[in-house]
Legacy VTK file of the C-alpha trace (Angstrom):
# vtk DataFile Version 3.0
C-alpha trace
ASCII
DATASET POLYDATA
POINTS 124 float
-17.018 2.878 14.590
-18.440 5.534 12.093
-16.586 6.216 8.535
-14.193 9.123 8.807
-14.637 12.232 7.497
-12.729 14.162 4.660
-12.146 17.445 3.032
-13.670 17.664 -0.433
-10.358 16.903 -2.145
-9.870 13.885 -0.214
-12.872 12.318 -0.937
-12.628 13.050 -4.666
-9.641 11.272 -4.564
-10.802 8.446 -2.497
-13.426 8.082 -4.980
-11.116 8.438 -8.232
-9.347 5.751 -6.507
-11.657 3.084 -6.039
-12.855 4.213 -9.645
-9.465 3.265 -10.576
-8.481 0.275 -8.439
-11.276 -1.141 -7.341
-10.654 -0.499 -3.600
-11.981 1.939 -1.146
-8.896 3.857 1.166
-9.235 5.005 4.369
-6.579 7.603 4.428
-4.845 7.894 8.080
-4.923 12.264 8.299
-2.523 11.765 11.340
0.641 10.006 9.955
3.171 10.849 7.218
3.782 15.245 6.550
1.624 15.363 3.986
-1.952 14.462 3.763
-2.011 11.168 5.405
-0.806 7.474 4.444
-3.284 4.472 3.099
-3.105 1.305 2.269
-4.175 -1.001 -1.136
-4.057 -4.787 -1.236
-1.291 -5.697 -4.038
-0.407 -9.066 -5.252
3.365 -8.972 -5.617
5.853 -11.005 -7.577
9.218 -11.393 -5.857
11.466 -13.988 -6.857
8.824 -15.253 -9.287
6.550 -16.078 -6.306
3.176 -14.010 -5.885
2.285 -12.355 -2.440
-0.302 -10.694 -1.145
0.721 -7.387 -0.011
-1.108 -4.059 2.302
1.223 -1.507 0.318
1.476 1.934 2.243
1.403 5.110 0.371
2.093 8.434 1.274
-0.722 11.557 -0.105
0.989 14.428 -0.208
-0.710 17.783 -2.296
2.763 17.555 -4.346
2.402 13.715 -5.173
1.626 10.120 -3.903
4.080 7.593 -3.469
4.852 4.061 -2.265
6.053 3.593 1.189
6.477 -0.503 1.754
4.452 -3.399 1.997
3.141 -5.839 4.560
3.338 -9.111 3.754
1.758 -11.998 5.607
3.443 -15.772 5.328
3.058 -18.910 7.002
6.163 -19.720 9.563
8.711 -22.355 8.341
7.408 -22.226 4.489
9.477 -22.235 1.192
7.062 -18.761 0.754
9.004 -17.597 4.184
12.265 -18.563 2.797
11.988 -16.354 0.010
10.477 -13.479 1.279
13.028 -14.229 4.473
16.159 -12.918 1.723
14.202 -9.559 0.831
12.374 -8.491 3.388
12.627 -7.648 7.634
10.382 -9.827 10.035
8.897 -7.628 12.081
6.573 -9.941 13.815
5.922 -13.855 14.579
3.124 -15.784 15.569
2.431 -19.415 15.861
0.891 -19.714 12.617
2.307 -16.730 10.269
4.860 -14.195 10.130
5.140 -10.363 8.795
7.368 -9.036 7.252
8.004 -5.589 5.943
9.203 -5.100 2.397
10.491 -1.623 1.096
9.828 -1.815 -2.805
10.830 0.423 -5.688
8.134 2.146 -7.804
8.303 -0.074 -10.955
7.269 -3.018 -8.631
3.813 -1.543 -8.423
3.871 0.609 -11.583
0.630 0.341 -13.061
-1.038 1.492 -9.643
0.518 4.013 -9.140
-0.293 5.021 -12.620
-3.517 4.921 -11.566
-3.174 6.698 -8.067
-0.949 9.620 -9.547
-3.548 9.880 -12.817
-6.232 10.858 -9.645
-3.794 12.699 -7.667
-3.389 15.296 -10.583
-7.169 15.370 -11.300
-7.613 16.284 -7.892
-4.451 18.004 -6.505
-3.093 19.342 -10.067
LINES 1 125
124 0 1 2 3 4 5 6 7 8 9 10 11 12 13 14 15 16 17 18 19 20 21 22 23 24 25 26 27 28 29 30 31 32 33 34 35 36 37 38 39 40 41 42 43 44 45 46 47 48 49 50 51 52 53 54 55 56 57 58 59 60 61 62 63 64 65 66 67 68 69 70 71 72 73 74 75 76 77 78 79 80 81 82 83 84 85 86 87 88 89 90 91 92 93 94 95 96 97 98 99 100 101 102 103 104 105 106 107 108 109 110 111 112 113 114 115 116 117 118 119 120 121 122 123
């Protein structure tokens, strides 16, 4: 499947990104009412317990912003448990579960430090 393609603005920002972060995004041009939603791996720390998270974020020409994360845990765990009392299941396999956990902004505050420093060099 070939790379997508971007306006100029959204590839400077893709770029400024993975300057930033040290991941490339594949912005999704067909959800959200702005520019498009994409994702970054996060590690997140909830209930003193680290997970690795695919955090959402809307691009908008106004701002970016954090939508929720995806969070991946094996079934019947202690790591389940936890994430069990602050986040919704929204599917089960054999082996793992998802779950989908809306977060608040100072969760993942030094990203999107980054992602809204390259938003304004792009977008203003």
């Amino acid at each position: 499947m070939p790379e997508p393609t971007y306006d100029d603005r959204l590839e400077q920002f893709r770029e400024l990104v993975e300057e930033k972060t040290g991941q490339e995004i594949y912005p999704d041009t067909g959800v959200g009412d702005g520019i498009g939603w994409f994702m970054l791996d996060i590690s997140l720390e909830l209930n003193g317990k680290a997970f690795d998270a695919d955090v959402d974020f809307d691009l908008s020409e106004d701002e970016v912003e954090p939508l929720y994360a995806e969070i991946y845990v094996e079934r019947e765990s202690k790591r389940e448990e936890t994430l069990s009392k602050l986040a919704t299941r929204i599917d089960l396999d054999d082996n793992k579960a998802l779950y989908e956990y809306y977060l608040d902004e100072d969760e993942v505050e030094d990203i999107i430090a980054d992602l809204r420093e390259a938003h304004a060099e792009v977008y203003g």
